[in-house]
C-alpha positions, -999 to +999 in steps of 0.1 A: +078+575-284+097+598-262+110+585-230+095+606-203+116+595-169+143+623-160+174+616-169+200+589-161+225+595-140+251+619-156+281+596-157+266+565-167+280+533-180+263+508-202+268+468-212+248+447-233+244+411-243+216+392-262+187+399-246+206+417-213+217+448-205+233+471-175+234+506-170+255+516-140+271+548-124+303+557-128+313+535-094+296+504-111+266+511-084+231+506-099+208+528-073+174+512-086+146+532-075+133+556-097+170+559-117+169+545-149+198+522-141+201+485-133+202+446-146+175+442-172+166+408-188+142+406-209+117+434-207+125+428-166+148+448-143+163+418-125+188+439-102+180+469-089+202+476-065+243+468-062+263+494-046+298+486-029+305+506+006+339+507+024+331+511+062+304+529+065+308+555+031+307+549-003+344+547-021+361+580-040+359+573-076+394+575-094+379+566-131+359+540-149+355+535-182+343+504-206+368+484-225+377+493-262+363+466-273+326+474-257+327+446-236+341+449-199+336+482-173+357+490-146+356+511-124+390+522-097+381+538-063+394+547-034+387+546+001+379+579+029+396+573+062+384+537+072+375+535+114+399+514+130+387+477+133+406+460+156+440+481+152+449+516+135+423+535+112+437+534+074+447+565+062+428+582+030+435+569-001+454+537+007+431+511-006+420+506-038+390+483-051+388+477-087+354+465-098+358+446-138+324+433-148+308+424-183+275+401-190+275+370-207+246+344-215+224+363-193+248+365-163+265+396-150+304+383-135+320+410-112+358+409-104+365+429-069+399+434-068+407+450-032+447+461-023+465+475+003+489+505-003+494+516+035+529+506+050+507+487+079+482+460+079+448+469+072+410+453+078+390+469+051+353+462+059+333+458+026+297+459+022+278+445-012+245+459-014+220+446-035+183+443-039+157+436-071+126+450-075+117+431-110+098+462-123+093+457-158+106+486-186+077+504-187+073+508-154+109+518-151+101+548-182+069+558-159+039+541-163+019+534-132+000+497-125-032+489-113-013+460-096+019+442-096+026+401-087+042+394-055+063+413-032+097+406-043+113+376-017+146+369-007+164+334+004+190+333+022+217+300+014+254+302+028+270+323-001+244+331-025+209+344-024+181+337-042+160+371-056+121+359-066+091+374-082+058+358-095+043+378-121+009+382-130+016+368-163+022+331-142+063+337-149+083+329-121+112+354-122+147+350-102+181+369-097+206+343-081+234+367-066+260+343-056+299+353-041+329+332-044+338+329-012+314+333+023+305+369+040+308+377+071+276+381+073+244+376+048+209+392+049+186+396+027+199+428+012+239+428+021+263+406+022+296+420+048+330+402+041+362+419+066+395+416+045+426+418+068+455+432+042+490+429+049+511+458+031+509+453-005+484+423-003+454+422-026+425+400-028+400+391-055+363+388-049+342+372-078+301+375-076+273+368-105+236+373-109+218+353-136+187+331-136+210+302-124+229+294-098+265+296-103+298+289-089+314+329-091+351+317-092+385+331-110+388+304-137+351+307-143+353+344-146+384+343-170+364+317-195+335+337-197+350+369-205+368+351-231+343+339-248+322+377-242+348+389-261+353+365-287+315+369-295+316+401-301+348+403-318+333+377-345+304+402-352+329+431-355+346+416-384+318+406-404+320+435-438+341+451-455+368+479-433+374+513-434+403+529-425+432+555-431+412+587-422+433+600-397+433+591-357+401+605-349+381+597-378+393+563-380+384+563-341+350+572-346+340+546-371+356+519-353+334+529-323+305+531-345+313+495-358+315+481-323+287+499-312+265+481-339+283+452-330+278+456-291+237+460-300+237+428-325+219+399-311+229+368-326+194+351-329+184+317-352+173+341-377+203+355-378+219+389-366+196+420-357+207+449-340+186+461-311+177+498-319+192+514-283+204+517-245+183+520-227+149+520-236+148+501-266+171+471-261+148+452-278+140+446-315+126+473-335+115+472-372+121+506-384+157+508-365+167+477-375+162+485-413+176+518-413+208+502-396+209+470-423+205+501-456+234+523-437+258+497-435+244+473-469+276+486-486+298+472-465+280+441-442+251+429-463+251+401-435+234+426-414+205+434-437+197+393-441+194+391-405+171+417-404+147+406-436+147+374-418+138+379-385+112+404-401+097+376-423+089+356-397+071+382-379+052+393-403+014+400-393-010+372-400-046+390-390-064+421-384-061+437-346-070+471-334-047+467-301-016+456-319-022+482-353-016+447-373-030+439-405-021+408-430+012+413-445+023+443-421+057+444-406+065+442-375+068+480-355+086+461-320+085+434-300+088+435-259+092+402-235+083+417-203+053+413-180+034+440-188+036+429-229+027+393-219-004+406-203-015+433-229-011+460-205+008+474-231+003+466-267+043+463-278+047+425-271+040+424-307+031+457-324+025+465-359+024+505-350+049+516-377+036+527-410+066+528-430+085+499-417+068+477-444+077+498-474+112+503-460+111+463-454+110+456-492+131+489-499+159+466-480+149+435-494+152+451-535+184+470-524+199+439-507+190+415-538+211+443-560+238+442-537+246+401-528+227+390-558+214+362-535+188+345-556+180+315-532+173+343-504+154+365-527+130+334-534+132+323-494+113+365-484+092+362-517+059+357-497+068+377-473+078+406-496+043+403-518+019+398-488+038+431-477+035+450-506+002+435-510-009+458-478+007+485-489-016+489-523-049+476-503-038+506-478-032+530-508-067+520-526-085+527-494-073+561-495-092+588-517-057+600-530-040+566-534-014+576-504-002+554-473-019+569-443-023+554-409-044+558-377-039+544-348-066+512-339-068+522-301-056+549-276-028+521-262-012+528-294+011+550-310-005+582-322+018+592-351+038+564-362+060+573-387+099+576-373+088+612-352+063+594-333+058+619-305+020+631-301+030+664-315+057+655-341+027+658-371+008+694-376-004+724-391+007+759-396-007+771-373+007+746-349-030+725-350-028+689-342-038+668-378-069+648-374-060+609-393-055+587-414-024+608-417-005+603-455+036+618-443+054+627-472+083+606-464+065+577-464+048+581-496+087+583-510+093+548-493+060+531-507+075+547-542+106+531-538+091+498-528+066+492-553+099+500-578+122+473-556+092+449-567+086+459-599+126+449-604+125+417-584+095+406-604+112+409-637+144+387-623+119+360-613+102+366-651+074+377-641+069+409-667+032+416-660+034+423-624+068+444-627+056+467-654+019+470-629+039+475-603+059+502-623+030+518-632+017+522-600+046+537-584+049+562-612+014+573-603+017+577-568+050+596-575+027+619-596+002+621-568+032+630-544+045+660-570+010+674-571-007+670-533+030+674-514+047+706-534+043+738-519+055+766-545+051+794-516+072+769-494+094+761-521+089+726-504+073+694-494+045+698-472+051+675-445+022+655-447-018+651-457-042+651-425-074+630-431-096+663-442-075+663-470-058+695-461-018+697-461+004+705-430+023+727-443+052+724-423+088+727-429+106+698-416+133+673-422+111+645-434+117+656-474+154+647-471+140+611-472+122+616-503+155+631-519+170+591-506+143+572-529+148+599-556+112+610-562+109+648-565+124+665-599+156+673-602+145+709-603+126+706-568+149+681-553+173+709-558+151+734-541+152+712-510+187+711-510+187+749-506+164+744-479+182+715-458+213+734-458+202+771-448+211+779-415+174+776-403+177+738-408+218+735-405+226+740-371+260+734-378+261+699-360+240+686-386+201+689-400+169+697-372+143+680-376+124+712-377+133+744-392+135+774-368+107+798-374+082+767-376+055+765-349+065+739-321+101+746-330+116+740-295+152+729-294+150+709-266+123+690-281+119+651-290+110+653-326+107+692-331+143+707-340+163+686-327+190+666-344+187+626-351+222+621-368+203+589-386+179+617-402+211+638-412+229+610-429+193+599-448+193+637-461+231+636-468+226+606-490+193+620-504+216+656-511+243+633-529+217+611-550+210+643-568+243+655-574+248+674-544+281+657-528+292+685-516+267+691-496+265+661-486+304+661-470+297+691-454+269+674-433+300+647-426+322+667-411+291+684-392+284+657-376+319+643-371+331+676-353+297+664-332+308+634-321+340+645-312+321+661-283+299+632-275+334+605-268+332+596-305+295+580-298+272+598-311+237+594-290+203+590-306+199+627-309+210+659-295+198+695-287+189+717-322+206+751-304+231+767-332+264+762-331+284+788-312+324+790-312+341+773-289+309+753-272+300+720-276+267+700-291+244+706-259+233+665-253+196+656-249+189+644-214+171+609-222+189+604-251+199+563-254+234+558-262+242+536-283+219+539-302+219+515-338+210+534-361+228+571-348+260+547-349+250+535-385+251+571-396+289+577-398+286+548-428+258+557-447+275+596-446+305+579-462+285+564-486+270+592-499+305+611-500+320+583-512+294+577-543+302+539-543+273+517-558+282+479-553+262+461-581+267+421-572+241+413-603+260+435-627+292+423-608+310+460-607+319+490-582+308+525-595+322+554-579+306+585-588+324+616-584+339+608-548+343+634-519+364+631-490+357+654-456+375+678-447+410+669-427+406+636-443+437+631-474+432+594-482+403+565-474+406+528-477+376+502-478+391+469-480+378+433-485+340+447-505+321+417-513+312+418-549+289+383-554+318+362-535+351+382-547+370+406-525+380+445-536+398+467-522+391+510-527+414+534-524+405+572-522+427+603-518+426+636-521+448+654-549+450+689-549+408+702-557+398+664-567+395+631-547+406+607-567+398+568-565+411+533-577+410+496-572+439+492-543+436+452-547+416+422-562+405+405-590+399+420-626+365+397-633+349+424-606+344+458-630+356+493-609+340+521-628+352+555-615+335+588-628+354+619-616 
């Protein structure tokens, strides 16, 4: 669903932790209001408002930036000409503040670092505004309320105040802002310290704001940050590690790692990365398995955090409001106020149609690549009361295909990954009327009926694999038949629920190509398609080719580019053959991300590619964003051609491709069932070659150049 707030503030900075997250200016203020900015916890803005003044004007800004390692912002500014305070008036630019902050456990610690550089003594008067207004996310992305709980209130206690709000839903929500040493003064909304600098002198001012009370101090601060950063260090490591591209290259997927890193929650279930920053720092299905299959070559501890959590979320009963139905899995999950109460349906929604196939697409591809028996048995309800709603959905429909339709208006009314209102429709630009069958979808019930037609026959169970075979080679029949377009030359994008085909040219066949269902012959065709210049804007693949209708650029869903949807085409290109194609794609979307500070948002403007001009951003775009940081390694993969096989305990690497400007690639420490490999690629004159670097011979390393 596209956010529909204007944008963020142009230079913003973002943090996250658990189940918190900041997004701040370029000072480190949050402005609150209608911004987008601000503490959130849980589904709940819980600061609004924090904004440092020096006198009576707001500091120059000398540069901020977050830490390398993703977890600490800071921020240097300056001051204007302070009024004199007892003495002489500081010059311009004398004093400097340096604001260092990260979040940890819930809590936001601030360091305020504030030093004199004028040759005379100085009284710098510094003002900490702050204020919460406890709005919950979707009231923050627009949505209006019939009514709200109480007023926000404020208490006032020596050096800390106490920020409260009752919600409707009965939970009492509090910010406790507390300082490490007394103001000046303390109202509701400001607290005033007057810092008298001698030449050269510093001083440090420590605050938080958590749920807690807390005793903001130096030691305190340095412990925490320690531990912030140990945290997210350990998730860093966890997989296999690429390197050896080159500076930038090797820049770009080590910001990519730490992104997914940064977004990984560490919950009982395991780790799940939290699809984006910042409207969907929260747990998604569909994101969340995307992100797991990108990286399942190299961190399979991601994807067993994700069929976990998922598992135990599965849906239990039928409900309109929540699109849930037995053995559906879950579309989001939200902890705010306005979830709790049902004024929106996303507390626990079901609203995805493909996230269940693509649920036991992960599940089969994870089992081939760990060989983890004992898990495989620990999902196996979970994975047949989700297939089981997949085939009870595809009998209910008169061609055998996975449709959906929304239960109520509250929900989503496409719900397929383009889930904008008018992401699905016809040729003539005619809104579909449901159940809706998307072609893409119909490629991931395909591949998961297969995944459980395999599983089945390791568990010995020979009857179900060969019905389930059976079944996915009819609706792979049913797909060639309803979804091929000879005029088009391509996959329709979809079947409306008259039985008439929308037949649009979009991006969604690249996913087919990824479960390998079309022909050779046709997946070839698509290809052709994909890679022509009204799809290729030379940053990657729209979403939409150009002389569609509702081709806009500057669109959500229609001809934009998702880089998650170019690497899922880039690995569908290589699956039949098409490498080359494939690497071409990389470096398309590398050269992006050089433009976007080696982060690539969740999606960007679709205008071509003209020399010398950047990718033009999308306003609302989140960043980071999971699964657009997941891209980088499942483009590798498919350049790459390595196939990790734990059950057959080998490495295949099938006719490997390097990007351009790249000469040699390691991946070192791939799991294979317990044993460590190390890969070694490089480019020799027209071929990139490939070789076991280091490791154990009982692990098999099949190369095919």
């Amino acid at each position: 669903m596209a956010p529909t707030l204007p944008p963020t503030r142009q230079a913003s900075w973002s943090l996250k932790d658990g189940d918190s997250f900041l997004v701040c200016d370029a000072r480190g203020d949050l402005h609150g209001g209608d911004e987008a900015d601000g503490l959130f916890h849980e589904g709940t803005r819980v600061l609004s408002r924090l904004r440092l003044v020096l006198g009576d004007t707001v500091p120059t800004l000398l540069s901020s930036a977050v830490a390398q390692d993703r977890v600490v912002f800071s921020a240097h500014l300056t001051n204007r000409p302070l009024p004199p305070i007892g003495g002489s008036a500081a010059a311009r630019g004398v004093i400097h503040l340096r604001r260092s902050r990260f979040l940890w456990q819930g809590r936001l610690h601030e360091r305020i670092t504030c030093s004199n550089y004028d040759p005379a003594p100085v009284s710098v008067p510094l003002v900490v505004e702050f204020g919460a207004d406890f709005r919950d996310m979707f009231e923050v992305r627009g949505m209006a309320r019939a009514r709200r709980g109480s007023y926000p209130q404020v208490e006032v206690d020596g050096d800390r105040v106490v920020l409260r709000y009752d919600g409707l839903d009965g939970v009492a929500r509090r910010t406790v802002l507390a300082f490490s040493m007394p103001p000046r003064a303390l109202s509701e909304d400001a607290a005033r310290f007057e810092f008298r600098l001698a030449p050269h002198e510093s001083v440090d001012l420590y605050l938080e704001a958590g749920v807690e009370v807390g005793q903001p101090g130096a030691a305190r601060h340095r412990r925490a940050m320690v531990q912030a950063r140990r945290a997210l260090r350990a998730r860093r490591r966890s997989g296999a590690r690429l390197h050896g591209g080159g500076l930038l290259f090797d820049a770009w997927v080590e910001r990519s790692r730490t992104d997914i890193a940064l977004l990984a929650s560490d919950l009982p279930s395991g780790r799940y990365p939290y699809a984006g920053i910042p409207w969907f720092s929260t747990p998604f299905g569909r994101d969340a398995i995307i992100t797991a299959l990108q990286t399942l070559w190299l961190d399979p501890g991601l994807a067993r955090g994700v069929l976990a959590f998922l598992a135990e979320r599965q849906a239990a009963e039928e409900s309109s409001f929540r699109d849930a139905a037995p053995g559906k899995i879950l579309h989001e999950t939200r902890k705010g106020e306005m979830a709790a109460l049902g004024e929106v349906p996303f507390g626990l929604y079901y609203g995805g149609v493909d996230t269940t196939p693509l649920f036991v697409i992960l599940a089969g591809r994870h089992f081939r690549r760990t060989g983890d028996r004992a898990f495989l048995d620990r999902l196996w309800p979970a994975l047949e009361r989700a297939t089981g709603w997949i085939e009870r959905s595809c009998d209910a429909d008169p061609d055998g295909l996975l449709a959906y339709a929304r239960g109520e208006d509250s929900g989503l009314a496409n719900q397929g990954w383009k889930d904008s209102e008018d992401s699905v429709f016809h040729e003539d630009g005619r809104l579909p009327a449901g159940p809706v069958a998307l072609v893409e979808v119909q490629g991931y019930a395909y591949e998961a009926l297969l995944a459980m037609a395999m599983l089945a026959r390791v568990r010995g169970d020979d009857a179900a694999a060969a019905a389930r075979q059976a079944r996915a080679e009819r609706l792979r029949a049913t797909v060639e038949a309803r979804f091929w377009d000879e005029a088009l030359g391509f996959y329709a994008l979809a079947r409306d629920g008259d039985g008439r085909m929308c037949r649009v040219l979009a991006s969604n066949p690249g996913h087919l190509l990824y479960v390998g269902l079309p022909s050779p012959g046709r997946a070839l065709r698509v290809v052709e398609q994909l890679s022509a210049p009204r799809f290729d804007n030379g940053w990657g693949v729209r979403t939409l080719a150009t002389d569609q209708p509702r081709y806009n650029p500057m669109s959500y869903h229609n001809g934009s580019v998702w880089p998650h949807d170019v690497a899922l085409c880039a690995a569908g290109m290589a699956r039949y053959g098409a490498r080359r194609q494939a690497t071409r794609l990389l470096d398309e979307v590398f050269e992006a991300a050089t433009h976007f500070d080696m982060r690539l948002p969740e999606l960007f403007c679709g205008f071509p590619r003209s020399a010398g001009e950047p990718p033009i951003a999308y306003p609302v775009a989140c960043m980071p964003q999971a699964w657009s940081a997941g891209a980088v390694f499942m483009l590798l993969h498919a350049c790459l051609g390595v196939e990790v096989d734990a059950v057959e305990g080998r490495v295949v690497i099938d006719h490997p491709q390097l990007p351009p400007g790249v000469e040699r690639l390691r991946v070192d420490a791939v799991d294979v069932a317990g044993v460590r490999v190390d890969l070694a690629f490089e480019r020799v004159g027209e071929r990139v070659l490939a070789a076991r670097a280091a490791g154990p011979e009982d692990v098999q390393v099949v190369v095919r150049l």
